[in-house]
C-alpha angles and dihedrals in degrees: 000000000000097000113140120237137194122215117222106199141033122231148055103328091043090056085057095045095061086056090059095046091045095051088049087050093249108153106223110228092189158285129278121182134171104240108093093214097073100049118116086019123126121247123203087312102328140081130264098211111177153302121337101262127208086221104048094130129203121040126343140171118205096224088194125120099201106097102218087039085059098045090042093056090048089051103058096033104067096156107066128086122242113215108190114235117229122182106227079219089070126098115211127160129242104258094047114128124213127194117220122288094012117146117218101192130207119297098023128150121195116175139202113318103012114156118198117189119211130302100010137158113219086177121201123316101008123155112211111183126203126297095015107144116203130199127230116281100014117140118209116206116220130281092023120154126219129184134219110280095017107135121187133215127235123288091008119153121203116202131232119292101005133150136201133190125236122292092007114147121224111200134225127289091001131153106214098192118233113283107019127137115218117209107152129044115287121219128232125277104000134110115246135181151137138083095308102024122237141168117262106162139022126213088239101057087050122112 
Protein backbone atom coordinates (compact mmCIF):
# COMPACT_ATOMS: atom_id res chain seq x y z
CA UNK A 1 0.00 0.00 0.00
CA UNK A 2 1.56 3.56 -0.91
CA UNK A 3 -1.75 5.77 -0.25
CA UNK A 4 -1.06 8.97 1.44
CA UNK A 5 -3.00 9.89 5.16
CA UNK A 6 -3.48 12.58 7.09
CA UNK A 7 -3.54 12.32 11.05
CA UNK A 8 -6.25 14.39 12.95
CA UNK A 9 -5.06 14.67 16.54
CA UNK A 10 -1.92 14.94 18.56
CA UNK A 11 -1.26 12.73 21.44
CA UNK A 12 -0.96 9.33 22.73
CA UNK A 13 -3.19 7.61 20.81
CA UNK A 14 -2.10 9.28 17.89
CA UNK A 15 1.17 8.22 18.48
CA UNK A 16 -0.38 4.55 18.40
CA UNK A 17 -2.21 5.05 15.74
CA UNK A 18 1.11 5.93 13.16
CA UNK A 19 2.43 2.60 14.17
CA UNK A 20 -0.57 1.02 12.87
CA UNK A 21 -0.59 3.08 9.43
CA UNK A 22 2.81 2.53 9.02
CA UNK A 23 2.63 -1.18 9.57
CA UNK A 24 -0.46 -1.29 6.84
CA UNK A 25 2.23 1.13 4.04
CA UNK A 26 0.10 4.21 4.37
CA UNK A 27 2.51 7.48 3.68
CA UNK A 28 1.59 10.02 6.34
CA UNK A 29 1.10 13.14 4.86
CA UNK A 30 0.88 14.75 8.02
CA UNK A 31 -0.57 15.78 11.16
CA UNK A 32 -2.95 18.60 11.85
CA UNK A 33 -4.01 19.31 15.14
CA UNK A 34 -6.12 22.36 16.87
CA UNK A 35 -3.80 23.71 19.31
CA UNK A 36 -2.05 26.33 17.83
CA UNK A 37 0.97 25.57 19.68
CA UNK A 38 1.85 22.58 17.88
CA UNK A 39 1.60 23.62 14.90
CA UNK A 40 4.76 23.67 12.77
CA UNK A 41 6.31 20.93 15.58
CA UNK A 42 7.63 17.93 14.68
CA UNK A 43 5.82 14.43 15.69
CA UNK A 44 7.51 11.47 15.88
CA UNK A 45 9.02 12.36 12.35
CA UNK A 46 6.27 14.30 10.79
CA UNK A 47 4.82 17.72 10.77
CA UNK A 48 1.95 19.12 12.67
CA UNK A 49 0.89 21.51 10.24
CA UNK A 50 -1.77 23.03 11.19
CA UNK A 51 -5.87 23.17 12.47
CA UNK A 52 -7.97 20.70 11.75
CA UNK A 53 -9.71 22.12 8.75
CA UNK A 54 -13.43 21.31 7.52
CA UNK A 55 -11.90 21.26 3.83
CA UNK A 56 -8.69 18.94 4.17
CA UNK A 57 -9.59 16.80 1.26
CA UNK A 58 -8.32 12.72 0.39
CA UNK A 59 -8.04 10.01 3.24
CA UNK A 60 -7.90 10.64 6.70
CA UNK A 61 -8.03 8.84 9.94
CA UNK A 62 -9.35 11.09 13.56
CA UNK A 63 -6.48 9.63 16.09
CA UNK A 64 -8.42 10.97 18.87
CA UNK A 65 -9.92 8.77 21.88
CA UNK A 66 -12.82 11.30 23.13
CA UNK A 67 -16.26 10.01 21.34
CA UNK A 68 -18.06 13.39 20.48
CA UNK A 69 -14.77 14.69 19.59
CA UNK A 70 -14.67 11.83 17.03
CA UNK A 71 -18.30 12.21 15.60
CA UNK A 72 -17.85 16.30 15.56
CA UNK A 73 -14.81 16.14 13.48
CA UNK A 74 -16.65 13.59 10.95
CA UNK A 75 -19.59 16.02 10.74
CA UNK A 76 -18.11 18.99 9.56
CA UNK A 77 -15.38 17.20 7.32
CA UNK A 78 -17.61 15.39 4.30
CA UNK A 79 -15.03 15.26 1.93
CA UNK A 80 -12.15 12.69 3.36
CA UNK A 81 -12.00 9.39 3.05
CA UNK A 82 -12.09 7.26 5.86
CA UNK A 83 -9.66 3.79 5.42
CA UNK A 84 -10.38 1.59 8.12
CA UNK A 85 -7.21 0.54 10.22
CA UNK A 86 -6.85 -2.40 10.75
CA UNK A 87 -3.53 -3.93 13.18
CA UNK A 88 -1.93 -7.05 11.06
CA UNK A 89 -1.74 -8.48 14.84
CA UNK A 90 -5.65 -8.75 14.84
CA UNK A 91 -7.54 -11.65 14.20
CA UNK A 92 -10.98 -11.00 12.52
CA UNK A 93 -13.13 -13.59 10.54
CA UNK A 94 -14.08 -13.53 7.45
CA UNK A 95 -17.39 -12.48 7.57
CA UNK A 96 -16.61 -9.33 10.15
CA UNK A 97 -17.95 -5.92 8.93
CA UNK A 98 -16.26 -2.70 9.61
CA UNK A 99 -17.78 0.89 9.13
CA UNK A 100 -15.41 3.62 7.65
CA UNK A 101 -12.60 5.10 9.67
CA UNK A 102 -12.88 2.52 12.38
CA UNK A 103 -9.14 1.31 14.35
CA UNK A 104 -8.78 -2.18 15.25
CA UNK A 105 -5.80 -2.08 17.41
CA UNK A 106 -3.13 -4.87 18.12
CA UNK A 107 -4.15 -7.91 19.71
CA UNK A 108 -7.87 -7.78 18.75
CA UNK A 109 -10.08 -10.46 18.18
CA UNK A 110 -13.48 -9.93 16.44
CA UNK A 111 -15.65 -13.32 15.68
CA UNK A 112 -18.17 -14.39 13.56
CA UNK A 113 -20.81 -11.95 13.10
CA UNK A 114 -19.33 -8.86 14.59
CA UNK A 115 -20.66 -6.03 13.44
CA UNK A 116 -18.35 -2.16 14.01
CA UNK A 117 -20.13 1.03 13.15
CA UNK A 118 -18.05 4.07 11.82
CA UNK A 119 -15.27 5.86 13.34
CA UNK A 120 -14.47 3.40 16.40
CA UNK A 121 -11.66 2.68 18.56
CA UNK A 122 -11.23 -1.69 19.51
CA UNK A 123 -8.12 -0.67 21.39
CA UNK A 124 -5.59 -3.01 22.10
CA UNK A 125 -6.31 -6.48 23.34
CA UNK A 126 -10.27 -6.61 22.96
CA UNK A 127 -12.10 -9.64 22.59
CA UNK A 128 -15.07 -9.20 20.61
CA UNK A 129 -17.09 -12.45 20.40
CA UNK A 130 -19.67 -13.42 17.57
CA UNK A 131 -22.76 -11.68 16.81
CA UNK A 132 -21.74 -8.18 19.06
CA UNK A 133 -23.08 -5.38 17.27
CA UNK A 134 -21.36 -1.96 17.94
CA UNK A 135 -22.66 1.68 17.29
CA UNK A 136 -20.81 4.53 15.46
CA UNK A 137 -18.27 6.33 17.41
CA UNK A 138 -17.85 3.79 20.55
CA UNK A 139 -14.63 3.28 21.76
CA UNK A 140 -13.92 0.26 23.22
CA UNK A 141 -10.65 0.30 26.16
CA UNK A 142 -8.33 -2.63 26.10
CA UNK A 143 -8.74 -5.78 27.41
CA UNK A 144 -11.98 -5.50 27.35
CA UNK A 145 -13.99 -8.40 27.15
CA UNK A 146 -17.40 -8.83 24.98
CA UNK A 147 -19.91 -11.93 24.79
CA UNK A 148 -21.83 -13.52 22.03
CA UNK A 149 -25.20 -11.38 21.26
CA UNK A 150 -23.87 -7.80 23.33
CA UNK A 151 -24.71 -4.91 21.13
CA UNK A 152 -23.53 -1.27 22.02
CA UNK A 153 -25.15 2.22 21.52
CA UNK A 154 -23.65 5.18 19.78
CA UNK A 155 -20.92 7.16 21.22
CA UNK A 156 -20.47 4.44 24.29
CA UNK A 157 -17.16 4.12 25.92
CA UNK A 158 -16.28 1.16 27.63
CA UNK A 159 -13.53 1.48 30.21
CA UNK A 160 -10.23 -0.58 30.67
CA UNK A 161 -10.45 -3.95 31.63
CA UNK A 162 -14.70 -4.51 31.53
CA UNK A 163 -16.78 -7.41 30.84
CA UNK A 164 -19.91 -7.95 29.89
CA UNK A 165 -22.22 -11.31 29.66
CA UNK A 166 -23.98 -12.55 26.48
CA UNK A 167 -27.00 -10.54 24.80
CA UNK A 168 -26.53 -7.51 27.26
CA UNK A 169 -27.38 -4.05 25.70
CA UNK A 170 -25.06 -1.00 26.28
CA UNK A 171 -26.83 2.14 25.62
CA UNK A 172 -25.96 5.16 23.80
CA UNK A 173 -23.48 7.76 24.83
CA UNK A 174 -22.58 5.65 28.17
CA UNK A 175 -19.42 5.52 30.26
CA UNK A 176 -19.16 1.94 31.57
CA UNK A 177 -16.17 2.56 34.34
CA UNK A 178 -12.80 0.13 34.17
CA UNK A 179 -13.34 -2.91 35.44
CA UNK A 180 -17.30 -3.46 35.47
CA UNK A 181 -18.87 -6.06 34.62
CA UNK A 182 -21.80 -5.48 32.94
CA UNK A 183 -24.83 -8.36 33.38
CA UNK A 184 -27.84 -6.72 32.99
CA UNK A 185 -28.88 -4.00 30.24
CA UNK A 186 -27.37 -0.71 30.70
CA UNK A 187 -29.46 2.60 30.02
CA UNK A 188 -28.45 5.81 27.66
CA UNK A 189 -26.39 8.47 28.65
CA UNK A 190 -25.51 7.71 31.85
CA UNK A 191 -22.22 6.58 33.58
CA UNK A 192 -22.28 3.10 35.00
CA UNK A 193 -19.77 0.86 36.94
CA UNK A 194 -19.03 -1.38 39.48
CA UNK A 195 -19.30 -5.59 40.14
CA UNK A 196 -21.92 -5.78 39.42
CA UNK A 197 -22.35 -2.79 37.22
CA UNK A 198 -24.99 -0.09 37.92
CA UNK A 199 -25.95 3.29 36.87
CA UNK A 200 -24.79 6.16 39.07
CA UNK A 201 -25.13 9.45 36.82
CA UNK A 202 -26.89 10.54 34.02
CA UNK A 203 -25.72 12.85 31.54
CA UNK A 204 -28.59 15.03 32.38
CA UNK A 205 -28.01 15.56 36.13
CA UNK A 206 -24.36 16.50 35.19
CA UNK A 207 -23.00 20.06 35.62
Amino acid sequence: MNQNLSVLGVGGHARVVLDLALQMGFSIDAFYDDDPQRWGLDFFGFKIKGPIDKKLEGSACIAIGDNKIRKSIFKKMSFADWPILVHPSSIVSKDVLIGEGSIIMAGVILQSGVKIGNHCIINTGACIDHDVIIGDFVHVAPNCSLAGGVSVGEGTFIGIGSSIIPNKTIGSWTNVGAGSVIITDQPDNCTTLGVPAKPIKFINEQK
